[in-house]
VMD Tcl script that draws the C-alpha trace (Angstrom):
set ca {
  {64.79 80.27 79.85}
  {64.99 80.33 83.79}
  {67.66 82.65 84.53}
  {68.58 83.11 87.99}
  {69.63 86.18 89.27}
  {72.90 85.91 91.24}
  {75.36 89.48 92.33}
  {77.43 88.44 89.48}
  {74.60 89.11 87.14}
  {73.00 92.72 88.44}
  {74.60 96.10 87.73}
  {74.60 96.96 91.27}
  {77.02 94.21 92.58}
  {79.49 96.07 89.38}
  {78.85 99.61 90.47}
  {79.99 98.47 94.04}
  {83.33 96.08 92.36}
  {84.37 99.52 90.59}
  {83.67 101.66 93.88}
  {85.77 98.99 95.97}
  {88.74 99.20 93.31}
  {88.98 102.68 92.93}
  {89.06 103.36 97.21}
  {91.65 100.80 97.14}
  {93.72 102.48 94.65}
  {93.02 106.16 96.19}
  {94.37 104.05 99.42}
  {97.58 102.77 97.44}
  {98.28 106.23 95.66}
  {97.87 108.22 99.62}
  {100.09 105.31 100.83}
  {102.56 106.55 98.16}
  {102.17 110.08 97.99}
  {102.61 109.99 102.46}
  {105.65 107.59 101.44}
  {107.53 110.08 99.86}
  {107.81 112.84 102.38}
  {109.29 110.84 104.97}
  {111.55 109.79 101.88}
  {112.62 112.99 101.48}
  {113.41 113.67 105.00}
  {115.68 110.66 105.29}
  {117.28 111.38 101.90}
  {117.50 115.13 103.35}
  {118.48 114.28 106.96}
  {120.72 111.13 107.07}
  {122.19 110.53 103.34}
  {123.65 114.13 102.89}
  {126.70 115.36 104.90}
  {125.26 118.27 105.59}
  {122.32 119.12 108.05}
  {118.54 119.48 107.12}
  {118.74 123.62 106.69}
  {122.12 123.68 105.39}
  {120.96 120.79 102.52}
  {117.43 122.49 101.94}
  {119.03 125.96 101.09}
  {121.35 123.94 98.73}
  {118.84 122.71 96.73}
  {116.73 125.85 96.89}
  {119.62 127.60 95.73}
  {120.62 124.98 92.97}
  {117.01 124.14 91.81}
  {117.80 120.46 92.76}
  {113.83 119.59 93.53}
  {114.01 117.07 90.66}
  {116.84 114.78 92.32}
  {115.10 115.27 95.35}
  {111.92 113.92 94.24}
  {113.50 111.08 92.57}
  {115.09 110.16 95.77}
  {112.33 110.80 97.98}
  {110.07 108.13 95.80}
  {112.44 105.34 96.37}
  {110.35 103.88 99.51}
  {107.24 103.96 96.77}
  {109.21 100.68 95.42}
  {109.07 98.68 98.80}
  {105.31 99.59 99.64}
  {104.93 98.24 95.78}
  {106.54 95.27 96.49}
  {104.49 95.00 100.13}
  {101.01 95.68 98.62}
  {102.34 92.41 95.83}
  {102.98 90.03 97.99}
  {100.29 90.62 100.62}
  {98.00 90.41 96.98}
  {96.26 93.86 97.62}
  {97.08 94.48 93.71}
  {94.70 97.40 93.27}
  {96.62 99.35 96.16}
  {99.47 98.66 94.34}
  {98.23 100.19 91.03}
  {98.00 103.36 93.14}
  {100.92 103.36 94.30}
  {102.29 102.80 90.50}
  {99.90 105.28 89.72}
  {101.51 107.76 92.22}
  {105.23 106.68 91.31}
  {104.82 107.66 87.40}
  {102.70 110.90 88.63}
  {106.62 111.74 90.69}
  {108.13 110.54 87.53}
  {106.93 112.90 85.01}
  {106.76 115.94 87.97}
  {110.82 114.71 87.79}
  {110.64 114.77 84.24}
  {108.82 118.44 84.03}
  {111.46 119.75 86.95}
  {114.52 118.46 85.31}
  {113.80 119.47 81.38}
  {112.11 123.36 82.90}
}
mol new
graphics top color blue
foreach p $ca { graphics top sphere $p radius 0.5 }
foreach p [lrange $ca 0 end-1] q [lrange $ca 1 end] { graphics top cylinder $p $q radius 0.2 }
display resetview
């Protein structure tokens, strides 16, 4: 039996496959996570009537961090949709990864 010994075959050319997927998703999930402050901001700054202080005391008084959050993901579904179509799938699991992570913090905020 001659077999020949390619990178597909040896365990270190599979140690450095998982490395390379998990920095990419680490990369997708920061993407996400850095996504969703400016999110907030925006949602905070230009979709309320209100100004920044005068909304931020509102939900501080109210306990309204769980509509916030929600809100403040939304860009998390473009950079999903950029990651797709440039094919970098594995930063894309991150930033799913990072989007369900807001979802059940939403879910814990809401239902506490």
């Amino acid at each position: 039996m001659n077999k020949e010994i390619s990178p597909e075959n040896t365990s270190k050319f599979q140690v450095r496959t998982k490395k390379f997927i998990r920095k990419e998703m680490v990369i997708g999930f920061l993407v996400s996570v850095f996504a969703t402050f400016p999110g907030a901001f925006l949602y905070l700054e230009f979709l309320s009537k209100k100004g920044f202080d005068q909304t931020w005391k509102m939900i501080e008084e109210g306990s309204l961090y769980a509509p916030l959050l929600a809100m403040a993901a939304l860009p998390n579904l473009f950079i999903f949709f950029i990651f797709i179509k440039k094919q970098q799938d594995y930063r894309a699991r991150g930033v799913l990864m990072a989007s369900i992570l807001a979802a059940l913090i939403t879910f814990v905020l809401k239902f506490s």
